[in-house]
N, C-alpha and C positions, 0 to 999 in steps of 0.2 A: 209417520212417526216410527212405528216396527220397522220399515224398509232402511230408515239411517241408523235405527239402533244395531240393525243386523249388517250395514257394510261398517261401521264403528269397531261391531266384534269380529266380524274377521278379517277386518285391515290389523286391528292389534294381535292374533292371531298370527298373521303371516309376519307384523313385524316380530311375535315370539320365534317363530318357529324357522323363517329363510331368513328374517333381517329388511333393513331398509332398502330392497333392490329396485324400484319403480322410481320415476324421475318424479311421481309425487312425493318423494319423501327427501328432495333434496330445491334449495330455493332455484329458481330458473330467474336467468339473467335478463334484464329489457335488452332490448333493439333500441342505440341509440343511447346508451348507456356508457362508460368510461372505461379503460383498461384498471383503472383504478377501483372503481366501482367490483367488478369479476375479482381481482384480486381481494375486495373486505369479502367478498361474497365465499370464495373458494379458497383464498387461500394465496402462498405465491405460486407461478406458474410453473410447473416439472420442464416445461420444454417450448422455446420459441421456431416458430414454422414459419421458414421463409417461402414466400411464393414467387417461385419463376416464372409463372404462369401470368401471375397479376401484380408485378412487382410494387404497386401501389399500394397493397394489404398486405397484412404479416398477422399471422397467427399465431398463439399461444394457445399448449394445453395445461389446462387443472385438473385434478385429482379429487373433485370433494368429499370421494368417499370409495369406501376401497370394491364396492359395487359399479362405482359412475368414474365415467371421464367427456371431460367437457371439453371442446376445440370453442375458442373464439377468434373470430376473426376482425382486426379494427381496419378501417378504411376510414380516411379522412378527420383519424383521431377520435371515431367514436366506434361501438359495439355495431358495424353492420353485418355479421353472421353469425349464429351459433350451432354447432353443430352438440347433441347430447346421443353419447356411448352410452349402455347400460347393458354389465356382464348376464344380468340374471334376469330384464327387466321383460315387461308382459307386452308386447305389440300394441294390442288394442289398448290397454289401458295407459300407455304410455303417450300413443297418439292420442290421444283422449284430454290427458293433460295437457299435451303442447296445445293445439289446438284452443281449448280455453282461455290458455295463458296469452297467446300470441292472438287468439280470432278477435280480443277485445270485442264482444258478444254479436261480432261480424258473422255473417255466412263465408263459407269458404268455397268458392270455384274449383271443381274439378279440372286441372291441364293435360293429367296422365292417371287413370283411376290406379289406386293404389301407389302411386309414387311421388305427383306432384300435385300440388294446390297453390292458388292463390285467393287470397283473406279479399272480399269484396271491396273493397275499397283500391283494391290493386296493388298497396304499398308493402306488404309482405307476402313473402316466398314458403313452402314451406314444403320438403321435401323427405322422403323414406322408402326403403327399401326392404328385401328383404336381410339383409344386413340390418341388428339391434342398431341403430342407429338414427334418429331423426332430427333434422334440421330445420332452421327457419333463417330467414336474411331478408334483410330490406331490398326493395326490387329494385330501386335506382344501384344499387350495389349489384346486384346480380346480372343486370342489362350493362354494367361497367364494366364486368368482370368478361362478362362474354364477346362484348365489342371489343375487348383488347385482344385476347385472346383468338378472336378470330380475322384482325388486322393483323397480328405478328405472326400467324399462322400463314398468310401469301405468301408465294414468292415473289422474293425481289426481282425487282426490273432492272 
């Protein structure tokens, strides 16, 4: 009971004193979810992201806050990427939240310690750097994205 009264007071503390900077203090998007959906959620989008790379996905950033920027990526008409920016946000506590939010109280597999994981069950991705920036994406998304990507990468015959 002391230990949640004292992360209570210095989570409202820091939101006095830095602001809402942590991706806990703004809602996170499902996997699998709608362009429409991200839009009630964030707002409308500042910028649409074509990809050359995987021209079956297109991306959109939102703004939700002038701490946070959010890349979404739809594929097949639903939410299968998110990537969450945060200007001020804390590493560990930020992985922390993704994690929760996306492990649906799954274990998560180490692929690359420190950069990449996948959620037990196999169907989410979920990746960071040291770049304030961490993502998550559905895996058949991710296996799609890299199978194109590495067929248009041959050369032609």
């Amino acid at each position: 009971m002391f230990n949640r009264f004292m992360e209570w007071l210095v989570d409202g503390i820091r939101l006095r004193l830095i602001g809402p900077t942590l991706l806990q203090d703004i809602p996170l998007l499902e996997l699998g979810s709608s362009l429409e959906d991200a839009t009630t959620l964030y707002g409308p989008h500042t910028e649409t992201i074509p990809n050359e790379e995987f021209p079956e996905a297109i991306g959109y950033s939102f703004e939700p806050s002038q701490y946070h920027a959010v890349d979404v990526w739809i594929w097949r008409s639903q939410v299968s990427a998110v990537v969450y920016h945060s200007a001020k946000g804390e590493p560990e506590l930020d992985l922390k939240t993704v994690w929760n939010k996306y492990g649906e109280a799954q274990e998560w597999k180490t692929v690359n310690e420190g950069y990449t994981y996948l959620r037990a069950d196999g169907r989410v991705r979920l990746w960071c750097s040291a770049v304030p920036a961490i993502g998550v994406g559905i895996e058949e998304y991710m296996q799609a994205d890299a199978n194109y990507r590495s067929v248009s990468a041959r050369p032609s015959e």
